[in-house]
PDB file of N, CA, C and O in Angstrom, chain B, residues numbered from 101:
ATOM      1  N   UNK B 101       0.849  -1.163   0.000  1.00  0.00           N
ATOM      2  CA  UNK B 101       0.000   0.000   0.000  1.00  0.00           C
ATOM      3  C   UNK B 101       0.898   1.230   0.000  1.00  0.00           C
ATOM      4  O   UNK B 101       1.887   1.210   0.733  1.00  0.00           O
ATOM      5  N   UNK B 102       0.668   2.211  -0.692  1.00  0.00           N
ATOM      6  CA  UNK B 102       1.154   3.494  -0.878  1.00  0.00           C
ATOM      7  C   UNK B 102       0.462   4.502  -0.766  1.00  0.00           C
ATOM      8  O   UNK B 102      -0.752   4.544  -0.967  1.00  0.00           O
ATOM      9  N   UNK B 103       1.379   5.692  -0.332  1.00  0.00           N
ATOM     10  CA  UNK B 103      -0.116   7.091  -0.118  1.00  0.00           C
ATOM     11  C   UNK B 103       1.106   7.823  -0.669  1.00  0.00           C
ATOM     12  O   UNK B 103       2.259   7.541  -0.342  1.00  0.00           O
ATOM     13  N   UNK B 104       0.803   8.683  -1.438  1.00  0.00           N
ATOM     14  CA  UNK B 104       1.341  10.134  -1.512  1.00  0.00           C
ATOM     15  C   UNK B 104       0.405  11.502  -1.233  1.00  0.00           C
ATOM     16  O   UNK B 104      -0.713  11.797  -1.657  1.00  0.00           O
ATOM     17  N   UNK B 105       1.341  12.221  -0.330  1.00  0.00           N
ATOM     18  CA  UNK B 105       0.900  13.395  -0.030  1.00  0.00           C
ATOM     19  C   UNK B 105       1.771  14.685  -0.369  1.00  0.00           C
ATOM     20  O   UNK B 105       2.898  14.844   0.099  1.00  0.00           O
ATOM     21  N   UNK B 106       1.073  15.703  -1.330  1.00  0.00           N
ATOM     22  CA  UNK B 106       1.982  16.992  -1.644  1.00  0.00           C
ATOM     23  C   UNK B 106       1.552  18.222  -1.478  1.00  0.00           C
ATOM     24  O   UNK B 106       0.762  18.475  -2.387  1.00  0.00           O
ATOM     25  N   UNK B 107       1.728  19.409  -0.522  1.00  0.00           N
ATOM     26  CA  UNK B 107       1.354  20.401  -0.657  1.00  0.00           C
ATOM     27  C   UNK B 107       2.640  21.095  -0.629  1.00  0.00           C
ATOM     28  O   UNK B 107       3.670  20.674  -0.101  1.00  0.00           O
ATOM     29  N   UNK B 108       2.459  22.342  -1.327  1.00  0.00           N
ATOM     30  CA  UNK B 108       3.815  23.494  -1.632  1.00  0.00           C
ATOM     31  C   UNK B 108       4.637  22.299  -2.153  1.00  0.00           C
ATOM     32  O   UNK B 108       4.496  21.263  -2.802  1.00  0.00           O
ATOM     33  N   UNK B 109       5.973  23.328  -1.231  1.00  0.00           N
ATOM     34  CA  UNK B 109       7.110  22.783  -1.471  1.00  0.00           C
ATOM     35  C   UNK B 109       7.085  21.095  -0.511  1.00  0.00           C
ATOM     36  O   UNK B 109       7.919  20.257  -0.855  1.00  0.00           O
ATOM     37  N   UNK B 110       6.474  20.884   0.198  1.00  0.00           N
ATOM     38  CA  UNK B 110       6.694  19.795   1.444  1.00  0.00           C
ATOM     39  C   UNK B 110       6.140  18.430   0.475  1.00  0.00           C
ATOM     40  O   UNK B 110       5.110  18.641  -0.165  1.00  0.00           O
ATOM     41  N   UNK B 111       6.613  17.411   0.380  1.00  0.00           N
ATOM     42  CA  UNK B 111       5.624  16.242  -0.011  1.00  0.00           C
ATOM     43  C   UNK B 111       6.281  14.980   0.739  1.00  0.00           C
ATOM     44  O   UNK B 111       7.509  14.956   0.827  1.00  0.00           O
ATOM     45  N   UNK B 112       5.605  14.049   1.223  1.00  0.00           N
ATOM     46  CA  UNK B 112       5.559  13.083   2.068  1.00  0.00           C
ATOM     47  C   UNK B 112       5.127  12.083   1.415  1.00  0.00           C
ATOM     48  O   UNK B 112       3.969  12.009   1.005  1.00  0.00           O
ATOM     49  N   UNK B 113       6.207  11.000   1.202  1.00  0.00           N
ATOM     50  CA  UNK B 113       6.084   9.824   0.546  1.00  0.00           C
ATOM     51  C   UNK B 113       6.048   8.884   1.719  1.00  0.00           C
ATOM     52  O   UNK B 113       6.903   9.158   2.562  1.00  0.00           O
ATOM     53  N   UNK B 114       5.304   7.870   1.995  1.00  0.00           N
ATOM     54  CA  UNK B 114       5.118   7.059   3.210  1.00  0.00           C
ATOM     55  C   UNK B 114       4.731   5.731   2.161  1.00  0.00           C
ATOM     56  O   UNK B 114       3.945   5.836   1.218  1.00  0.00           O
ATOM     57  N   UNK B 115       5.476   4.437   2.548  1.00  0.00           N
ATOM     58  CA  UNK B 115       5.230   3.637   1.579  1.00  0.00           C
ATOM     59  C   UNK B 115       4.763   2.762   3.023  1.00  0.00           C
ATOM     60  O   UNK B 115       5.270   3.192   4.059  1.00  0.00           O
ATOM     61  N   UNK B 116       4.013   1.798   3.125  1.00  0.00           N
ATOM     62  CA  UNK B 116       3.791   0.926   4.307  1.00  0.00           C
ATOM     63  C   UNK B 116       4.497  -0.588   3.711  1.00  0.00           C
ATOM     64  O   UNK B 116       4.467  -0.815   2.502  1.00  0.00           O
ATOM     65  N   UNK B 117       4.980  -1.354   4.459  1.00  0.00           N
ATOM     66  CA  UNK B 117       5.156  -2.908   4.405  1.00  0.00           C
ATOM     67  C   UNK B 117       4.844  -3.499   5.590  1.00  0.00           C
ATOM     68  O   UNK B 117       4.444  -2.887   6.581  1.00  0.00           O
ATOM     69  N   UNK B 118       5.078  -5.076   5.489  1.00  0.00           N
ATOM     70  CA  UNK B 118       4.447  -5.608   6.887  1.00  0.00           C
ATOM     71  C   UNK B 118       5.597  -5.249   7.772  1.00  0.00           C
ATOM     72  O   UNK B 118       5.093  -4.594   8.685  1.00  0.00           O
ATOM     73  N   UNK B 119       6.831  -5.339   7.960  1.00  0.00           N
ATOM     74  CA  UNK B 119       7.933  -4.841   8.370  1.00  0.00           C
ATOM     75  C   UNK B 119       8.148  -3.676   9.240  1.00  0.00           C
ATOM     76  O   UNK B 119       8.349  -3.666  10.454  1.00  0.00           O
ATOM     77  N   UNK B 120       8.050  -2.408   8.171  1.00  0.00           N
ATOM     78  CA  UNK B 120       8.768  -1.260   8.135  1.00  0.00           C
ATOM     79  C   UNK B 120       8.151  -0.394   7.664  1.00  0.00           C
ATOM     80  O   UNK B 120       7.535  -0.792   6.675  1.00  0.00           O
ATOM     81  N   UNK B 121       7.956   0.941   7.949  1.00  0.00           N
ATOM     82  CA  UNK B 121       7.705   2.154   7.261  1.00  0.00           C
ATOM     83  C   UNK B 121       8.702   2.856   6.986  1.00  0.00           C
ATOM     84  O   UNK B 121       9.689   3.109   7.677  1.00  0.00           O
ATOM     85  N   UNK B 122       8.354   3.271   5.638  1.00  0.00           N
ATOM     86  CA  UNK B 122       9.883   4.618   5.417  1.00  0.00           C
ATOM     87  C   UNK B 122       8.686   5.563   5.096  1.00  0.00           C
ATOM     88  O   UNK B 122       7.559   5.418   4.623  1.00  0.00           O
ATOM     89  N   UNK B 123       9.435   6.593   5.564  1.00  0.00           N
ATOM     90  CA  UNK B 123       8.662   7.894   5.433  1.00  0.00           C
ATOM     91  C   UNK B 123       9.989   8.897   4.907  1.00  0.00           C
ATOM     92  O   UNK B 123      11.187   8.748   5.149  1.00  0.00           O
ATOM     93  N   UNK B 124       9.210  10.109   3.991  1.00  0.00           N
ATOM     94  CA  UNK B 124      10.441  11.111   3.220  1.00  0.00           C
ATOM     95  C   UNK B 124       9.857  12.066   3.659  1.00  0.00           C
ATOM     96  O   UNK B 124       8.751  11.961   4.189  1.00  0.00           O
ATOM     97  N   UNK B 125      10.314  12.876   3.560  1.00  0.00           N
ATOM     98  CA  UNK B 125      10.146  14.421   4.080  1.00  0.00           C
ATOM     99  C   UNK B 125      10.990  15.445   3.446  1.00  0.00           C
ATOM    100  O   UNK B 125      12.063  15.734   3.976  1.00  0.00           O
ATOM    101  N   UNK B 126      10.623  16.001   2.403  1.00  0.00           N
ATOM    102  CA  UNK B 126      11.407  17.077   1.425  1.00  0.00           C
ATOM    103  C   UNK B 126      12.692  15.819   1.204  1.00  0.00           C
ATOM    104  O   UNK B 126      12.470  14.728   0.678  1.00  0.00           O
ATOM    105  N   UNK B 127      14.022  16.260   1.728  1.00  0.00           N
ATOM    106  CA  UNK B 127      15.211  15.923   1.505  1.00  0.00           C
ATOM    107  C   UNK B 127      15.421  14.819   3.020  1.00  0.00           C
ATOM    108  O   UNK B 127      16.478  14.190   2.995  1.00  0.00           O
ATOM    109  N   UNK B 128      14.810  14.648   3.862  1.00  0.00           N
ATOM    110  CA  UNK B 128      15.223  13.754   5.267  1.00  0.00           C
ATOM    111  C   UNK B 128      14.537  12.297   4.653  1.00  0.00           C
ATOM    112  O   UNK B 128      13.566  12.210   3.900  1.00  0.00           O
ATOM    113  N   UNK B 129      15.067  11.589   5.019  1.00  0.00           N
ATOM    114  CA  UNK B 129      14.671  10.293   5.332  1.00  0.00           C
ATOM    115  C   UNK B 129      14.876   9.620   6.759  1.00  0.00           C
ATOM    116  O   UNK B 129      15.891   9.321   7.388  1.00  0.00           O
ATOM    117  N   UNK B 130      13.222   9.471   7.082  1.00  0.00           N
ATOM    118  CA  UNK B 130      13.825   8.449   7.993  1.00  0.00           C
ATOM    119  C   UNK B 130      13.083   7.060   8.201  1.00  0.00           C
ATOM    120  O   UNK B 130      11.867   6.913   8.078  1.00  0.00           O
ATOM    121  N   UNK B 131      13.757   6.318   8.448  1.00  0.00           N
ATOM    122  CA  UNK B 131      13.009   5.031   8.835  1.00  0.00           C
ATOM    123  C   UNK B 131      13.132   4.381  10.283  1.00  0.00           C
ATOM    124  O   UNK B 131      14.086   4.413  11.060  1.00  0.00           O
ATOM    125  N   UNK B 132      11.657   3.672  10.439  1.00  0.00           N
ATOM    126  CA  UNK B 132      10.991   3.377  11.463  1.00  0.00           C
ATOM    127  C   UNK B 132      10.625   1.821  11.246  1.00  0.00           C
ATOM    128  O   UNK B 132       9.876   1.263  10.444  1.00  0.00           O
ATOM    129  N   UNK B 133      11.419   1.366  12.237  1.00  0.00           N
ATOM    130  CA  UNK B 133      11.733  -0.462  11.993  1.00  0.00           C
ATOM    131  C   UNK B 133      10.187  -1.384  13.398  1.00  0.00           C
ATOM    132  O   UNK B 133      10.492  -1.703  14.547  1.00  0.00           O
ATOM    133  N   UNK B 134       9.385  -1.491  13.072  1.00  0.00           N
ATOM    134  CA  UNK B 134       8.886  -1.630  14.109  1.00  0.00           C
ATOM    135  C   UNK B 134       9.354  -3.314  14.583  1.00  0.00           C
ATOM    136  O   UNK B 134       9.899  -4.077  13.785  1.00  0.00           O
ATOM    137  N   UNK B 135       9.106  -3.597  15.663  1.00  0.00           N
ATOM    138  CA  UNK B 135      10.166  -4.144  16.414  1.00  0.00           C
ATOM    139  C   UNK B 135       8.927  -5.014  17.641  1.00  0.00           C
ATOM    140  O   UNK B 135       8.221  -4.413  18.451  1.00  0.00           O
ATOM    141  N   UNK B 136       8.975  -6.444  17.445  1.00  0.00           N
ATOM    142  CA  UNK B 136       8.074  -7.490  18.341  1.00  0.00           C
ATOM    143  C   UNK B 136       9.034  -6.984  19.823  1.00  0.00           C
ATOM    144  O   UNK B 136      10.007  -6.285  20.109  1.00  0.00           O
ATOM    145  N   UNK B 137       7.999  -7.876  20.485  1.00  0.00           N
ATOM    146  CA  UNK B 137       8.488  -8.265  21.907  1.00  0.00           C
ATOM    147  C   UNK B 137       9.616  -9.346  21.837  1.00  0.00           C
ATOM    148  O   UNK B 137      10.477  -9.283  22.715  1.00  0.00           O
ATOM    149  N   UNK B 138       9.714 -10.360  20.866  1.00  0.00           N
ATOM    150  CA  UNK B 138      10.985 -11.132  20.711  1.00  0.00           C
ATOM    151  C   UNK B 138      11.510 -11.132  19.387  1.00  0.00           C
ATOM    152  O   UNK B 138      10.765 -11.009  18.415  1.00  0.00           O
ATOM    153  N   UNK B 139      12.824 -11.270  19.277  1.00  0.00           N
ATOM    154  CA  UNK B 139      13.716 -10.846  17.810  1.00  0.00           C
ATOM    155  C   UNK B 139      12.902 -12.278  17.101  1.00  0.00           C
ATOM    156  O   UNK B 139      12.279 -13.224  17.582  1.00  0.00           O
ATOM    157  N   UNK B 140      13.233 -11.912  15.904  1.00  0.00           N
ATOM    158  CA  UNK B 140      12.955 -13.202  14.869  1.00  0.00           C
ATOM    159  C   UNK B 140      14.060 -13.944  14.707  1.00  0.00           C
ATOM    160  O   UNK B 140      15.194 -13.505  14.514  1.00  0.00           O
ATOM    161  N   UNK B 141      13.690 -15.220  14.794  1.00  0.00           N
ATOM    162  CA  UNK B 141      15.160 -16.046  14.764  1.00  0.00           C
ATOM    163  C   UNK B 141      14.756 -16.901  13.725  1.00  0.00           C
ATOM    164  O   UNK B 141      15.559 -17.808  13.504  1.00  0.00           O
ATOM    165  N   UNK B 142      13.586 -16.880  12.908  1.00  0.00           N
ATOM    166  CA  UNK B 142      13.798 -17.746  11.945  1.00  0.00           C
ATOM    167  C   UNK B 142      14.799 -18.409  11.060  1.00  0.00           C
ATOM    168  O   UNK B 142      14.890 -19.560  10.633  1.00  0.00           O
ATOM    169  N   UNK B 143      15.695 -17.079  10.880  1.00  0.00           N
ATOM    170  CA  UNK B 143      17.093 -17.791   9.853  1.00  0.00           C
ATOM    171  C   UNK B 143      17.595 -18.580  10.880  1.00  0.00           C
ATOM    172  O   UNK B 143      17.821 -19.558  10.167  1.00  0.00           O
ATOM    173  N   UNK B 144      17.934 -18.921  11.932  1.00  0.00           N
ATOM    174  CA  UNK B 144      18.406 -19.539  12.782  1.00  0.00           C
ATOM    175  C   UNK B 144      17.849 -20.832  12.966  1.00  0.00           C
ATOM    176  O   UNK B 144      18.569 -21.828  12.912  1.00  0.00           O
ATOM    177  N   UNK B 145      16.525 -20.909  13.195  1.00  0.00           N
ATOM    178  CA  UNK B 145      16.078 -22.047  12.845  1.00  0.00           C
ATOM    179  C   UNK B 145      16.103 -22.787  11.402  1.00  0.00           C
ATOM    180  O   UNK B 145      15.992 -24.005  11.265  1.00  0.00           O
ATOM    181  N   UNK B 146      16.224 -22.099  10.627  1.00  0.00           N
ATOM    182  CA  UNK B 146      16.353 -22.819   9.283  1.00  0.00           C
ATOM    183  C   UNK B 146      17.756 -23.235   8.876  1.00  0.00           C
ATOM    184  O   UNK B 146      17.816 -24.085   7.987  1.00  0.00           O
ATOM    185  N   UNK B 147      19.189 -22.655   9.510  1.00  0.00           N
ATOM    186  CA  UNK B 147      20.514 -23.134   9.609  1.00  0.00           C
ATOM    187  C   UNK B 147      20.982 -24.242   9.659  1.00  0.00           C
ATOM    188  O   UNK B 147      20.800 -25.094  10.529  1.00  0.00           O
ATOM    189  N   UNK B 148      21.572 -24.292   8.789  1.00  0.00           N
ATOM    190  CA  UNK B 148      22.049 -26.273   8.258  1.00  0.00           C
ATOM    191  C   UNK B 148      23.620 -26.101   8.853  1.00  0.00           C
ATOM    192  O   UNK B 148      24.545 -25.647   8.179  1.00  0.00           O
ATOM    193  N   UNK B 149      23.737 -26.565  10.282  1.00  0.00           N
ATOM    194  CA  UNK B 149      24.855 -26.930  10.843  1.00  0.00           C
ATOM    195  C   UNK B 149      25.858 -27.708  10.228  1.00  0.00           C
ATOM    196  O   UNK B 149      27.029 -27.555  10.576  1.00  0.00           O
ATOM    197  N   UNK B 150      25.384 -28.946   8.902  1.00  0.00           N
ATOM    198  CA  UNK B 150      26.417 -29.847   8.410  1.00  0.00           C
ATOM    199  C   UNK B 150      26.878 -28.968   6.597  1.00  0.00           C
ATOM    200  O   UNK B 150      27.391 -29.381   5.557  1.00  0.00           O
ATOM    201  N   UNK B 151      26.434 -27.880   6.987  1.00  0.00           N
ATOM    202  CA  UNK B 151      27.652 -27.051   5.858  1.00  0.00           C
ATOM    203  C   UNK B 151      28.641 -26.367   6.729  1.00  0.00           C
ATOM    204  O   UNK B 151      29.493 -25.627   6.237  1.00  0.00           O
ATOM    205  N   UNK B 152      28.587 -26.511   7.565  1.00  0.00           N
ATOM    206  CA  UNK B 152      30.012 -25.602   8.527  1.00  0.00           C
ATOM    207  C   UNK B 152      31.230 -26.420   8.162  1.00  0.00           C
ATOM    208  O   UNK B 152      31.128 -27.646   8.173  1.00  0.00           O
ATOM    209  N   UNK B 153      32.269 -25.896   7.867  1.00  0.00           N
ATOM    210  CA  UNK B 153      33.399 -26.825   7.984  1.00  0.00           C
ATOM    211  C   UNK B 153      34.151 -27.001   9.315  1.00  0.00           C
ATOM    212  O   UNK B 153      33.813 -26.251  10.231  1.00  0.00           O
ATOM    213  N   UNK B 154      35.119 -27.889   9.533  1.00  0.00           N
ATOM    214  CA  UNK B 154      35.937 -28.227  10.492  1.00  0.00           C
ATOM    215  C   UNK B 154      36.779 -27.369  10.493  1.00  0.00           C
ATOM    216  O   UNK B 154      37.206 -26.864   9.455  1.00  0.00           O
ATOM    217  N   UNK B 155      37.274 -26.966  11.987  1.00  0.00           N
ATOM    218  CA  UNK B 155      38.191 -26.163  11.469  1.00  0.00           C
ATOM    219  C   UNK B 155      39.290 -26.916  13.440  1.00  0.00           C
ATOM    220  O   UNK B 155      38.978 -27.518  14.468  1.00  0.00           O
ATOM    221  N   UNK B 156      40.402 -26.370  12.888  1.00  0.00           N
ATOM    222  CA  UNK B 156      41.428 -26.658  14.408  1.00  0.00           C
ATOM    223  C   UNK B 156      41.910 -25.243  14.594  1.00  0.00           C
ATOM    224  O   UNK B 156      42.477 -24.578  13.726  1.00  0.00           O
ATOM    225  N   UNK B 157      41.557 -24.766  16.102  1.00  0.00           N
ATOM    226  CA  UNK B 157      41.725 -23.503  16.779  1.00  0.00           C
ATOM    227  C   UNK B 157      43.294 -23.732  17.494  1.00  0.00           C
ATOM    228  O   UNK B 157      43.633 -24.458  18.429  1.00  0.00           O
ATOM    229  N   UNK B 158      44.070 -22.806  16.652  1.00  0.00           N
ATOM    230  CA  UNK B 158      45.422 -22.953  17.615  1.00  0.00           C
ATOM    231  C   UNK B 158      45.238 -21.885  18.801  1.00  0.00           C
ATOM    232  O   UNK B 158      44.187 -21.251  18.714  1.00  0.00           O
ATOM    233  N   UNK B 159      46.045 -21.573  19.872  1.00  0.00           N
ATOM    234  CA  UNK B 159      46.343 -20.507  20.675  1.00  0.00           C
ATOM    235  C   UNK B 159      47.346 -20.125  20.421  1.00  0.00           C
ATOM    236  O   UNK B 159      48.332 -20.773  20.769  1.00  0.00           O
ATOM    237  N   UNK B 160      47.543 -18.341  19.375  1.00  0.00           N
ATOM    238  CA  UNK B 160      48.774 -18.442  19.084  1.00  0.00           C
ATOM    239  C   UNK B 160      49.561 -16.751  20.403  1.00  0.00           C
ATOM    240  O   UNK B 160      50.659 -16.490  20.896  1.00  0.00           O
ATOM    241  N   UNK B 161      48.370 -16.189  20.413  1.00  0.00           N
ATOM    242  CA  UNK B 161      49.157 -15.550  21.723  1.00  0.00           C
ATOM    243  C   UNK B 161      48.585 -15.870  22.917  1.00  0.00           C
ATOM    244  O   UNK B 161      47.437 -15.484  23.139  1.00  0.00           O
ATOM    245  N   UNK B 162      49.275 -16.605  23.846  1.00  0.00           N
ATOM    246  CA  UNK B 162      48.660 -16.873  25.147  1.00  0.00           C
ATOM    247  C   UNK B 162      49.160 -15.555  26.055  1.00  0.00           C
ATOM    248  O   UNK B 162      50.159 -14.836  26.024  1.00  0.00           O
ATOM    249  N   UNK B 163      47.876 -15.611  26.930  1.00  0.00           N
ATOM    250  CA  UNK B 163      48.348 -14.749  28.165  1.00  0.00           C
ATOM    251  C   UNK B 163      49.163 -14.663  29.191  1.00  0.00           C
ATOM    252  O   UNK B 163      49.123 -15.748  29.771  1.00  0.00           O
ATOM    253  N   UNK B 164      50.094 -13.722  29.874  1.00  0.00           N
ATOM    254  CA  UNK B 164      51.310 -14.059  30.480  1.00  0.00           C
ATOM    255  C   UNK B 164      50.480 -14.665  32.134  1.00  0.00           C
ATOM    256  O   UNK B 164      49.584 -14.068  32.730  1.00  0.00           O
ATOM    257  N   UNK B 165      51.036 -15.792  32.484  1.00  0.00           N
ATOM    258  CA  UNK B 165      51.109 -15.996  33.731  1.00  0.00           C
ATOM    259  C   UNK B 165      51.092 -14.501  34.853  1.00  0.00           C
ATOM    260  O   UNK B 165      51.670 -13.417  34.780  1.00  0.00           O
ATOM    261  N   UNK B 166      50.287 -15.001  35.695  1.00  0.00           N
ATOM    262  CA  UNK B 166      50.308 -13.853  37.064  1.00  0.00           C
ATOM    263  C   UNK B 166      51.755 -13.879  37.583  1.00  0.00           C
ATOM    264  O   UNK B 166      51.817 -13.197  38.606  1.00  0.00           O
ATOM    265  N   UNK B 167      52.653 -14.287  37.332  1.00  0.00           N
ATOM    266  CA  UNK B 167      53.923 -14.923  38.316  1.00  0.00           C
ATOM    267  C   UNK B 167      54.567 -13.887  36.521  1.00  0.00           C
ATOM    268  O   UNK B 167      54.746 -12.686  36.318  1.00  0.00           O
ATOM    269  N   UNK B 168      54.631 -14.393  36.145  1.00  0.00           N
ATOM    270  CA  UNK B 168      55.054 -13.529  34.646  1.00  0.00           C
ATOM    271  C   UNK B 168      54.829 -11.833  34.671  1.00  0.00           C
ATOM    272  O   UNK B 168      55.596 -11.060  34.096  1.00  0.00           O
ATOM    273  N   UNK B 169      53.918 -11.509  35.261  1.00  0.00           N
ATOM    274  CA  UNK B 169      53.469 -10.031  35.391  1.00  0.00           C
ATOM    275  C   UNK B 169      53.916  -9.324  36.565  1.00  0.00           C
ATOM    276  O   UNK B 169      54.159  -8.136  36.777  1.00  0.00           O
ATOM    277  N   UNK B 170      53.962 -10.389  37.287  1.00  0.00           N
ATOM    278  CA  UNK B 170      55.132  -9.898  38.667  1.00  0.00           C
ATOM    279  C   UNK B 170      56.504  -9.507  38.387  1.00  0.00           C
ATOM    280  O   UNK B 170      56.990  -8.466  38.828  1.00  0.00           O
ATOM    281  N   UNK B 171      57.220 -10.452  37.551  1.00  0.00           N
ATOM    282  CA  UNK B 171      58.548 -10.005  37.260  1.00  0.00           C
ATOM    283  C   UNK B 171      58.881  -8.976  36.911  1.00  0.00           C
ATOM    284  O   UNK B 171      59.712  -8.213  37.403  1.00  0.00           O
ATOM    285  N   UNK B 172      57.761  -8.804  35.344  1.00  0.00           N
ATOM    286  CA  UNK B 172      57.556  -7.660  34.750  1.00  0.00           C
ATOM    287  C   UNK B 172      57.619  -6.433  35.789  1.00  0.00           C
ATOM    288  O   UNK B 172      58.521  -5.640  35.516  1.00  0.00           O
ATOM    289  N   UNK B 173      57.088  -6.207  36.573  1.00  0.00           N
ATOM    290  CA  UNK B 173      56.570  -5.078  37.276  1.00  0.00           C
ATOM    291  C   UNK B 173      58.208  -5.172  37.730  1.00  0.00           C
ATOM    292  O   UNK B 173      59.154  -4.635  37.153  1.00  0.00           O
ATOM    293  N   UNK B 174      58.241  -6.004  38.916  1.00  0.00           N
ATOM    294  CA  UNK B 174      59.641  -5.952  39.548  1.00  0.00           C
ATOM    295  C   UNK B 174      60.826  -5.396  38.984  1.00  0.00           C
ATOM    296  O   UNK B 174      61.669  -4.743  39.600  1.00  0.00           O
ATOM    297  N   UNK B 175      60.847  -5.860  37.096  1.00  0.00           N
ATOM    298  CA  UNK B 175      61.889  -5.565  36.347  1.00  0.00           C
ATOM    299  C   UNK B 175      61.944  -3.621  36.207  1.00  0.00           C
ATOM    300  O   UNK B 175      62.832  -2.774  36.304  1.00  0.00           O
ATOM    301  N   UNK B 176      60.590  -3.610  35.958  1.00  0.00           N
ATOM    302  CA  UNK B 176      60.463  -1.815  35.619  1.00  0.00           C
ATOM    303  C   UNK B 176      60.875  -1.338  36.750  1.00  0.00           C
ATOM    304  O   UNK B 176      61.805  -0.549  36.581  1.00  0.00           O
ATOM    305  N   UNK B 177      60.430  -1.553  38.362  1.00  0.00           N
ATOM    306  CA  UNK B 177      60.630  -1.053  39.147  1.00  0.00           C
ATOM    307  C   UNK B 177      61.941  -0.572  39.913  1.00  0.00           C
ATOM    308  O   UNK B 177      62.135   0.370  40.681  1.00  0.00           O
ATOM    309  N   UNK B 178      63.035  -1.898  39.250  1.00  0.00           N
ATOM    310  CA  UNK B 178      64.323  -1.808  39.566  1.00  0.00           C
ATOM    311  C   UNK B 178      65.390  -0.874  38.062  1.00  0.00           C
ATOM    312  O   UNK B 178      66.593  -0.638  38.170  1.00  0.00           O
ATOM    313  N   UNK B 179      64.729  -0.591  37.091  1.00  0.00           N
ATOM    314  CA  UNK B 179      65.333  -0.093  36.541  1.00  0.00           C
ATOM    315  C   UNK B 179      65.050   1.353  36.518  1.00  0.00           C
ATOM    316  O   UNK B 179      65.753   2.110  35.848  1.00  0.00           O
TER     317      UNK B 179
END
């Protein structure tokens, strides 16, 4: 469904969907997302887990030990 409205210079294009309204205003646009009480997760439910590939997670920077951060400190402190 569509409405156009024009007087003067001002005209207001408002297009409706089940979704979303966009509304124009001379040169502004803005849009207005209306929004349930819970997100849609449909794509989520429809997600085919056996196209994921395998993959192996290395750890390639590990974090320094607490005993490691002590030195550190100790080292700055004495120099």
């Amino acid at each position: 469904m569509t409405h156009w409205y024009c007087k003067g210079s001002i005209s207001l294009a408002l297009k409706l969907t089940e979704d979303r309204a966009v509304g124009l205003i001379g040169g502004a646009v803005s849009l207005i997302v209306k929004m349930g009480d819970r997100p849609d997760l449909s794509e989520v439910e429809r997600f085919d887990k056996s196209k994921l590939k395998k993959t192996i997670t290395e750890v390639k920077n590990t974090l320094p030990s607490k005993e490691t951060i002590e030195q550190e400190k100790e080292f700055v402190k004495r120099s």
